[in-house]
N, C-alpha and C positions, 0 to 999 in steps of 0.2 A: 471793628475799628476802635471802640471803645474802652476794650478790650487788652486792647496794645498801649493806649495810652494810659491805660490804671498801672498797666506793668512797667511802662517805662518812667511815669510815676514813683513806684514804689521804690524802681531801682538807683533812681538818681536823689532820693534820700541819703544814701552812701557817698560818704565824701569820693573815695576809692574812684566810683563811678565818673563823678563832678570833675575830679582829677586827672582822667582817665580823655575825658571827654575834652575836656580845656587844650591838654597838653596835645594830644591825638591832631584837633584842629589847627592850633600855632605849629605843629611838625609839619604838616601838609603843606599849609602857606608858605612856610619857609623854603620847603621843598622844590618848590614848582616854581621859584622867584628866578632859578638857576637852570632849569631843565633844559629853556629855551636856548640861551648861549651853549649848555653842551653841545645839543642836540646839534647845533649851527657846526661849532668848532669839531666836530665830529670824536668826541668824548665820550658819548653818552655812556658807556661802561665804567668809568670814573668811578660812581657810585658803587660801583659793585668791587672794586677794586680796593678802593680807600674802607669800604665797610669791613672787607677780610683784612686789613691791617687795624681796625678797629679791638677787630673780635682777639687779635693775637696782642695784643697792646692789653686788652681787658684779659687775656688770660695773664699774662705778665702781673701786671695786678694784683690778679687775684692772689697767684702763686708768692710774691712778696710781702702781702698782706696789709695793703694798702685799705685804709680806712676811704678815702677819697678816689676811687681811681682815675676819677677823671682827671687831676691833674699828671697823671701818666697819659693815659687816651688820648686826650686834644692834642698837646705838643708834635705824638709821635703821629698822629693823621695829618696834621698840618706840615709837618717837614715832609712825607709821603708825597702829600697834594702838591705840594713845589716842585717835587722830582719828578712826578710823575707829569706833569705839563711843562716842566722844562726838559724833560728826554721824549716826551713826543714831541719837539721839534729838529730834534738829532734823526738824521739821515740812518745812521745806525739801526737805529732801535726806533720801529716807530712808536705811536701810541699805544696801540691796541698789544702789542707785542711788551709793550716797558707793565702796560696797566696787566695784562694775564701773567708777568712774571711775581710780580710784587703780591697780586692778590692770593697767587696757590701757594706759594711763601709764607705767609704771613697766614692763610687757615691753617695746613700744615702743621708751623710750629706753633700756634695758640693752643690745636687740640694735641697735639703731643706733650707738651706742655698741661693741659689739660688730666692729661691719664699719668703720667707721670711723676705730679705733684697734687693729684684731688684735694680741693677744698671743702668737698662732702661725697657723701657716700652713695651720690645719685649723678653720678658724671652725664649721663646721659638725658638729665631731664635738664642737669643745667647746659647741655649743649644745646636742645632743642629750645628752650627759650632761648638762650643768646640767638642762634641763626631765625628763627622764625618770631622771634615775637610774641608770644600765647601768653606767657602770662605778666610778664616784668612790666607793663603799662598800666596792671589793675593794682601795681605795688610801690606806686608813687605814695611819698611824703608828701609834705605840705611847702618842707624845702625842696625838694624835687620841684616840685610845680614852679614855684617861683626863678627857679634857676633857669628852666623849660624855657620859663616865659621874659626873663631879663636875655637872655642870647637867644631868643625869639625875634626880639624889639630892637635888638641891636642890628641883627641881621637885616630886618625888613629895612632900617634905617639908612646900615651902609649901601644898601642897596640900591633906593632912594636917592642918597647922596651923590654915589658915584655912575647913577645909569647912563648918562650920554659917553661917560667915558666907555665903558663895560659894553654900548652897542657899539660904539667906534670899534673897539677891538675886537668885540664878536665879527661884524661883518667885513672889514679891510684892514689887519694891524698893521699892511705894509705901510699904507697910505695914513692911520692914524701918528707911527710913529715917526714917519716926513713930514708931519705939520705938528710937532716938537709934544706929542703922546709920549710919556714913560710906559712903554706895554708891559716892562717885565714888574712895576708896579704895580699895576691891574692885577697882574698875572698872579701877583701872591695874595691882592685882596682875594680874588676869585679861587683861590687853591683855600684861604681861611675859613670863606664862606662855607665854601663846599663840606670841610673839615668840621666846621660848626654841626650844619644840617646833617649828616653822615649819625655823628655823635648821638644826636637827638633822636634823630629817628630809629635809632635801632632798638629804643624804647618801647618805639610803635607796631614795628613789623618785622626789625632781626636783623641780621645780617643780609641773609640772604635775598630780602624782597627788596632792599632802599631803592634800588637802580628804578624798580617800578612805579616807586610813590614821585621816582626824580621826573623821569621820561617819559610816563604815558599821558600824564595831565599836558604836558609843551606838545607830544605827537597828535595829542587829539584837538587841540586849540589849533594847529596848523592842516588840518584837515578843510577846516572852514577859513578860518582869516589865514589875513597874507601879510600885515603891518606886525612891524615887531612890538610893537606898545600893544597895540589889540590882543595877539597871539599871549604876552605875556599878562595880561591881565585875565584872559578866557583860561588860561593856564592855573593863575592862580584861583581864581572862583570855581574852577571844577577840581583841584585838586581838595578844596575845604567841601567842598557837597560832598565827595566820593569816601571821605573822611569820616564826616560824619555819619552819610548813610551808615558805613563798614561798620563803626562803633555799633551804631544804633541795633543793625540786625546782628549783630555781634552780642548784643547784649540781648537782646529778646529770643533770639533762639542758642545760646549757647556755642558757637561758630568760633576758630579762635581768629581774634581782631586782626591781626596781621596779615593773614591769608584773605578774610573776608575784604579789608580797604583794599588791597590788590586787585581783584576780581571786581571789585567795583567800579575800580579803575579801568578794567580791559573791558568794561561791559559799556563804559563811559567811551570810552576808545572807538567800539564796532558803532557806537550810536551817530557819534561824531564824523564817522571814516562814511557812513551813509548817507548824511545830510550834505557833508562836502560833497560826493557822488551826485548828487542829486542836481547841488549849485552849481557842477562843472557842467552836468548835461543841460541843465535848462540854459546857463551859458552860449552855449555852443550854438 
């Protein structure tokens, strides 16, 4: 034990780490603020949706040669997050169906896009960090960090601000918007928010894992409790433990951090899905 703590010690001498570590935590929080209304509105792929128009938005970027990409990224996730929760409620097209067209689209032309027009001579190491997250989290700036952490703070804010309205429209938008709710207002804070978090996280664990850092922390909070205020605060406190653990053993055994908070997650998930098990049978 001692051991572990000389090393992780040594390690968080390194801003890189401190940064790493800061940012990693505020992604998580912000993460799991959201998970629950997905999870409710039956979205929860969102994330995985909006993150592959991230990745093709960040090749676009790349390809153009954008100093800043993120003012390309956010925009083009945010108008995405609108369409895509306004054409899951078109009869046509439902969600699940609007959210798998947009997402195979949009990796498709990123990495074709990608091979295409390479920005280095290692396409493939930079596709696997873009989709998995391994290393772009240990390569934060010190403006990175504070960017991380101002649409951090905004986030947890709006969040804050507008939650009675945001459960109104999670659990009955019919009944919020006949006692004079604007839903399609909500509708695009909750598309920004989403767009925000997406952004962020893909710092932390890629394209490919966001939906996990979104979903499993709300799936495993609803295991146990039943109140939406309870769910979403168990949501958020086990999404920053399972964050940090991931970091943590991430950085003591060399694991890449992305993969590792995921798995910490689902490990959080089977612990959670057994304790409820327990509370239903002693219940009964």
């Amino acid at each position: 034990m001692t051991e572990i703590f000389e090393k992780l010690q040594f390690y968080f001498r390194f801003p890189f780490v401190k940064y790493a570590f800061i940012v990693g935590v505020l992604i998580a929080l912000c993460s799991s603020l959201l998970g629950v209304t997905l999870v409710l509105k039956r979205f929860s792929f969102i994330g995985d949706g909006l993150s592959h128009v991230a990745f093709g938005a960040m090749a676009v970027a790349a390809v153009v040669g954008l100093t800043n990409r993120m003012v390309l990224i956010m925009p083009v996730t945010v108008l995405c997050a609108v369409l895509l929760l306004k054409t899951g409620q078109n009869a046509k097209i439902k969600g699940d169906a609007a959210i798998a067209m947009i997402s195979v689209g949009a990796l498709a032309f990123g990495y074709l896009l990608m091979n295409l027009f390479p920005t280095s001579s290692n396409i493939s190491a930079d596709v696997c960090t873009t989709l998995f997250g391994s290393t772009s989290i240990l390569t934060l700036s010190r403006v990175d960090v504070w960017l991380c952490a101002g649409l951090s703070v905004a986030v947890i804010l709006v969040f804050i601000l507008f939650y009675h309205k945001i459960f109104a429209v999670t659990f009955d938008e019919t009944f919020a918007k006949a006692t004079g709710t604007n839903a399609n207002a909500y509708h695009f804070i909750i598309a920004v928010i989403i767009s925000v978090v997406i952004v962020l996280a893909m710092n932390l664990v890629g394209s490919l894992l966001i939906s996990a850092l979104i979903i499993f922390p709300a799936l495993s909070a609803m295991r146990v409790f039943r109140n939406f205020r309870s769910v979403t605060i168990c949501s958020a406190v086990l999404s920053v433990f399972c964050a940090a653990l991931g970091i943590l053993i991430s950085i003591l055994w060399g694991t890449p951090v992305g993969p590792t908070v995921v798995v910490a997650d689902i490990a959080a998930f089977f612990v959670f899905q057994t304790i409820g098990a327990a509370v239903d049978a002693h219940g009964k």
